[in-house]
N, C-alpha and C positions, 0 to 999 in steps of 0.2 A: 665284296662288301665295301671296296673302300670309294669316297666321294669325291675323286679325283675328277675334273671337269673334262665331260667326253664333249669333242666339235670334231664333226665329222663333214667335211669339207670335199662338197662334189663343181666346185666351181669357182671361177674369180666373181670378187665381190662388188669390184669396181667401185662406185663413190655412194652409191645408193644407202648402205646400212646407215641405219637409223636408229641407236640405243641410246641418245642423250647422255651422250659420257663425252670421257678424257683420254688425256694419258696415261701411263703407267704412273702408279705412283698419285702423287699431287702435283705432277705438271699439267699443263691445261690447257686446253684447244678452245679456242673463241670464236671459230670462225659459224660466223651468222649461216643457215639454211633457206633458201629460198624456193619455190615454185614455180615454174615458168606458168605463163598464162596460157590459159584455155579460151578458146574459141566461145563465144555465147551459145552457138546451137548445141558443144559439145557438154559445156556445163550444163542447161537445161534437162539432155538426156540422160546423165548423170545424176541430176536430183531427181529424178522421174526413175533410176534404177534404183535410186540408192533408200526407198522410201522403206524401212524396216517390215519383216513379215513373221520375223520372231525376235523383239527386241528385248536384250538382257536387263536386268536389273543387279544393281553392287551387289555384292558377296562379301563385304568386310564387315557388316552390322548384322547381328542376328539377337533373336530373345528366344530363350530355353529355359524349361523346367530342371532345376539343376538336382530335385529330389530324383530324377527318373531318365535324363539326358545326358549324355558326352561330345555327343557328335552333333556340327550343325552346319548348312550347307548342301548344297549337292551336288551332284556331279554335273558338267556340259561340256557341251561339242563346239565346237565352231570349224569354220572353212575358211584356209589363208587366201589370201587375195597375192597375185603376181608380184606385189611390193611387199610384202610381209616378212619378216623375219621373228622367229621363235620370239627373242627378246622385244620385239614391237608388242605382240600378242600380250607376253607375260604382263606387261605393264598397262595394256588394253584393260585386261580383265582382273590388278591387284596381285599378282601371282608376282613369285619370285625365277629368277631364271634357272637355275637348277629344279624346282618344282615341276616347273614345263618342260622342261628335258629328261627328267625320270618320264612325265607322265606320256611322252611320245620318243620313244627307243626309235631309234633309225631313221626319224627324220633331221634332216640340216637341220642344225638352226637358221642356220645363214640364208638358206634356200631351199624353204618349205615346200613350196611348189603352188600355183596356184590349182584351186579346188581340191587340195589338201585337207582331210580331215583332223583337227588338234583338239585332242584333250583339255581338259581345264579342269585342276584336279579344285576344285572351289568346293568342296566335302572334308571337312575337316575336324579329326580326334580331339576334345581339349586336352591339355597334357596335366598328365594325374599328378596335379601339389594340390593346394590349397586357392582356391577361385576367387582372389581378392587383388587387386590393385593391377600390376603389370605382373606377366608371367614369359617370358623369354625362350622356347624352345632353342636351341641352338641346332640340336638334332636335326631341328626341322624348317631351319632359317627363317621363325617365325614367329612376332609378339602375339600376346594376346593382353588388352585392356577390360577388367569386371571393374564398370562403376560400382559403388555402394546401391544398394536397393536393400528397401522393406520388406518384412518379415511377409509373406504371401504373393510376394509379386515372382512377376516371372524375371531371370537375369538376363539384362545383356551383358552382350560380351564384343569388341571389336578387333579383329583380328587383318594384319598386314602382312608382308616378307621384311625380311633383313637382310641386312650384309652383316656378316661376322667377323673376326680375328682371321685371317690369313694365318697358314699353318707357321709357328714361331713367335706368333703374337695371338693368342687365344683369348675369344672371351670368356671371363673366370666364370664360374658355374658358382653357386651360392646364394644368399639376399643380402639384398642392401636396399637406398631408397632415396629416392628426389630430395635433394637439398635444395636444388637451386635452381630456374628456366630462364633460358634469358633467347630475347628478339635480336639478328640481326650478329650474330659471337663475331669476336674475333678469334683469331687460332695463332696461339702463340707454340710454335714446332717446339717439339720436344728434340733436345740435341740429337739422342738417339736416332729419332727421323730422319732427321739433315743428315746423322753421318750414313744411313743406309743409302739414299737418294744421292747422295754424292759420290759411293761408292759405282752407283749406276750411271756415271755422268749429268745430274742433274745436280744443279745447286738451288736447294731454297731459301726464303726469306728467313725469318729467326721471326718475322710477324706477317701475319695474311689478315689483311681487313675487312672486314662485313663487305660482304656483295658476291659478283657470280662466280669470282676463280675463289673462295672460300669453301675448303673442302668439308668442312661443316656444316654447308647450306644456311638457311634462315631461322634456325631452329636448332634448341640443345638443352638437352635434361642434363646437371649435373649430378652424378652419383654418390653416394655416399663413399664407395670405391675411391679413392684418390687415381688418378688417369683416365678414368674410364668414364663415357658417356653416353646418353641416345642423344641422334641430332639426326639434323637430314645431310642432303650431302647435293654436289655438283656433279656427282658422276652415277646417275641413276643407273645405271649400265651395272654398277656396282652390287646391286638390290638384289640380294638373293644368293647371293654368291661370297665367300670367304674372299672377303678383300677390303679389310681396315685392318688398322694395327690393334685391332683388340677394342675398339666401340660398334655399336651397335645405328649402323644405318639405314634410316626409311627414304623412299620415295618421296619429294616433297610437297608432294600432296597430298602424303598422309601425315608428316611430320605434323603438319598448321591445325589441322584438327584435333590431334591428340594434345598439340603441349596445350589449346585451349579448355578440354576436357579435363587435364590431368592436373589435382592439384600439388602444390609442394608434402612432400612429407609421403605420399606414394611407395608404399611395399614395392620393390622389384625386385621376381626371382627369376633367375635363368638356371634353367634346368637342363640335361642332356638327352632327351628322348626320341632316338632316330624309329621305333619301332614302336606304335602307340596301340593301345586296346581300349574298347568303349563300348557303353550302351545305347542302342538307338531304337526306339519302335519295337520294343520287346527280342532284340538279337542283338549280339557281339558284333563290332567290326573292328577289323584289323586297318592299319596304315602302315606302310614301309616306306622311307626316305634313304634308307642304308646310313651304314656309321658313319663318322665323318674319318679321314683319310687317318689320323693319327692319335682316333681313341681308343684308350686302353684297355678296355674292358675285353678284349680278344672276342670279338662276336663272332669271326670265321672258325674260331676254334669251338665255340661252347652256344652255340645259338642257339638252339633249343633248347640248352639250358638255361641262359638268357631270358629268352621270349618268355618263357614260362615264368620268372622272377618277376615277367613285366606286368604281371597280370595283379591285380592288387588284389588282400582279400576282399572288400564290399564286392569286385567283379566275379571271384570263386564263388562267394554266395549267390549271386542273381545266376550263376549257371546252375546252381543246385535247384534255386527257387522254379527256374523253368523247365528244370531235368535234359538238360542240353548237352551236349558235349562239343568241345571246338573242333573243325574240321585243319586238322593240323597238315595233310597234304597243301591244302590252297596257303596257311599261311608259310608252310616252308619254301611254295613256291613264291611267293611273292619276298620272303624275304632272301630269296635270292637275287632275284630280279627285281628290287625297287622301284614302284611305278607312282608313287604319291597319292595313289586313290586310295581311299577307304572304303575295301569291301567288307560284308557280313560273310562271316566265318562260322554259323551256328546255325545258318539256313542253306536246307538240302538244296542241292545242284544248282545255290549261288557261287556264281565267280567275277573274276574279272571281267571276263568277256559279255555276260547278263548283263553287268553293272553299266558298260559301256555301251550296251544295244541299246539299254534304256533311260541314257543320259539325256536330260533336255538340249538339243540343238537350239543354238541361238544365234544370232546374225552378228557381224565381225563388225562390231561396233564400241566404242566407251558405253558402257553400263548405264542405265537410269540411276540417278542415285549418285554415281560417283564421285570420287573426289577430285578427281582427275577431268580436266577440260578438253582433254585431248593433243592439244597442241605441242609440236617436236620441239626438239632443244639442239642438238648437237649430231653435226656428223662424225664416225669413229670409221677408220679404215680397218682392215682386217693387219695389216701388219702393228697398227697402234694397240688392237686389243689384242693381238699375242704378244706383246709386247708387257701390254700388262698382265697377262698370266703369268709369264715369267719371272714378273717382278711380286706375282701375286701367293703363286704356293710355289716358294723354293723347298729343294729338296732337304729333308732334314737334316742331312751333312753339313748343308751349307745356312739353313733358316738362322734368321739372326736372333739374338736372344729378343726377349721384352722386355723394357726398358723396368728400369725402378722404381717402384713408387712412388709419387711427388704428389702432395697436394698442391702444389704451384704450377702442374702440366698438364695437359693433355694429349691424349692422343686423339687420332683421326680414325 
């Protein structure tokens, strides 16, 4: 159960990976990515293959009936291209990197393969609080934003990945709310920081200024929390995956649209719900992310007694109402096996595997819609990003505490 980060590694990577990040830490790689030129008759054939024959649209906006809905999204395929890496994909289509790795077990990330079939688990549980302002899964390394809407209307909701708290610096669970947004931050390091980062042989500044080696990106919500923040970040590679000291990072191309949608004063809760239940088109579905590596709830010991607690009463009654019953094989199998999809659980001889036959294929492209213009940022070697896992979940013997609380700090 636990969400230790699996990379299953069948090759060298050589210079090619492509996750628009850094180094471990808040050190930072700059070097520019270039393309060599392509011949004109080879470009020509190129635009002539590359002319879409089932193109995607975003999956991070959706509208629901929230008297009669949970789940909104659905599920899709795509097919990796010979340049593809899992993390290329994930940020292709708004996904977080650990999402795309539950949702495709046993492929590289590194080295999908070309004409690889990938999941996209884009079907997604809203998490059971209250559907107002910002709503934080950590469970599920994933915001959700409910603007206000009138009494009759249908709600939206927009939903992105995050980067969480690395294990020793967690993001706290609770509500709090936007005080404060601000264009362009600077990041004044919290000493804590510098003595971890030093401790690794890096020395940083005591100040980082607005622009590209600011690990806060362009964009940052201040919390009512003292340390704690949403902002975007420089190391998009980050997105999805437990790797800040305890703020909450987007891609920043979702970071720009949110902080202009979101006003000050903004309810934010972050909840912990790696195992979600919901109603969708008259059935239950289940989701599985697995717990995260060092929550205490013991879900390997009491999981089904768990899963069961996770079911809210309004959802016990809509199973009465329908005279249904949960099929509890499929959800104990998936919550063993965490796959990020959201199957129905209360319709006969649905499974994983249906759900997946009859996902929409869509061609290996940025979205219609999207926030994202497509264009790379950074090359990361394979010794750079294990480099930063090890900086990223030390083991708990050794994880360093989290820092104090300061309204005069932040963290990253």
């Amino acid at each position: 159960m636990s969400r230790g980060l699996r990379i299953a590694r069948a090759g060298g990577i050589g210079t090619g990976l492509i996750v628009g990040g850094v180094l471990a830490g808040c050190s930072l790689m700059n070097s520019p990515w270039s393309k060599p030129e392509v011949p004109a008759a080879a470009s020509a054939a190129a635009a002539v293959a590359a002319v879409p024959k089932n193109p995607p649209t975003a999956t991070h906006k959706f509208q629901y009936d929230p008297d009669i809905d949970d789940v909104v999204g659905y599920v899709q395929t795509t097919v990796a291209s010979a340049d593809d890496t899992l993390p290329d994909i994930a940020r292709r289509f708004d996904l977080g990197y650990e999402e795309v790795v539950h949702a495709n077990p046993g492929v590289d990330p590194w080295l999908p393969g070309a004409g690889r079939t990938i999941v996209l688990p884009t079907r997604f549980i809203l998490p059971e609080a209250p559907r107002e302002g910002i709503i934080i899964n950590v469970g599920a390394m994933r915001l959700y934003y409910f603007p206000p809407r009138k009494a009759g209307e249908l709600q939206t909701v927009y939903t992105h990945p995050v980067g969480i708290g690395k294990i020793g610096w967690n993001t706290p669970e609770g509500v709090t709310k936007v005080i404060a947004k601000e264009k362009d931050p600077v990041w004044r390091v919290p000493e804590s920081v510098r003595k971890e980062h030093l401790e690794n042989g890096e020395e940083l500044p005591a100040v980082v200024e607005a622009g590209p080696d600011n690990p806060l990106g362009n964009r940052k919500f201040t919390l009512a929390w003292p340390t704690y923040l949403i902002h975007g970040t420089n190391k998009s590679y980050g997105v999805g995956m437990r790797s800040s000291h305890g703020c909450i990072r987007l891609y920043p191309e979702d970071v720009e649209p949110l902080y202009d949608m979101v006003p000050l004063g903004t309810k934010v809760r972050v909840v912990n719900q790696p195992f979600l239940f919901g109603w969708h088109d008259g059935a239950m579905y289940f989701q599985a992310y697995g717990a995260l590596q060092d929550d205490t709830k013991g879900w390997q010991q009491a999981e089904k007694k768990l899963l069961g607690r996770s079911i809210e009463p309004r959802q016990r009654k809509r199973l009465k109402e329908h005279s249904t019953a949960i099929r509890w094989d499929v959800v104990n199998a998936l919550g063993h096996e965490p796959r990020a999809v959201a199957v129905p659980i209360t319709v006969t001889d649905a499974t994983l595997d249906t759900v997946l036959a009859a996902a929409k294929k869509v061609d290996n492209m940025v979205p219609e819609g999207s926030n994202w213009n497509g264009q790379t940022e950074l090359l990361v070697s394979e010794q750079q990003f294990e480099q930063m896992l090890s900086d990223r979940e030390p083991g708990s013997e050794t994880a360093a505490a989290p820092p104090a609380a300061s309204p005069t700090v932040s963290n990253q």
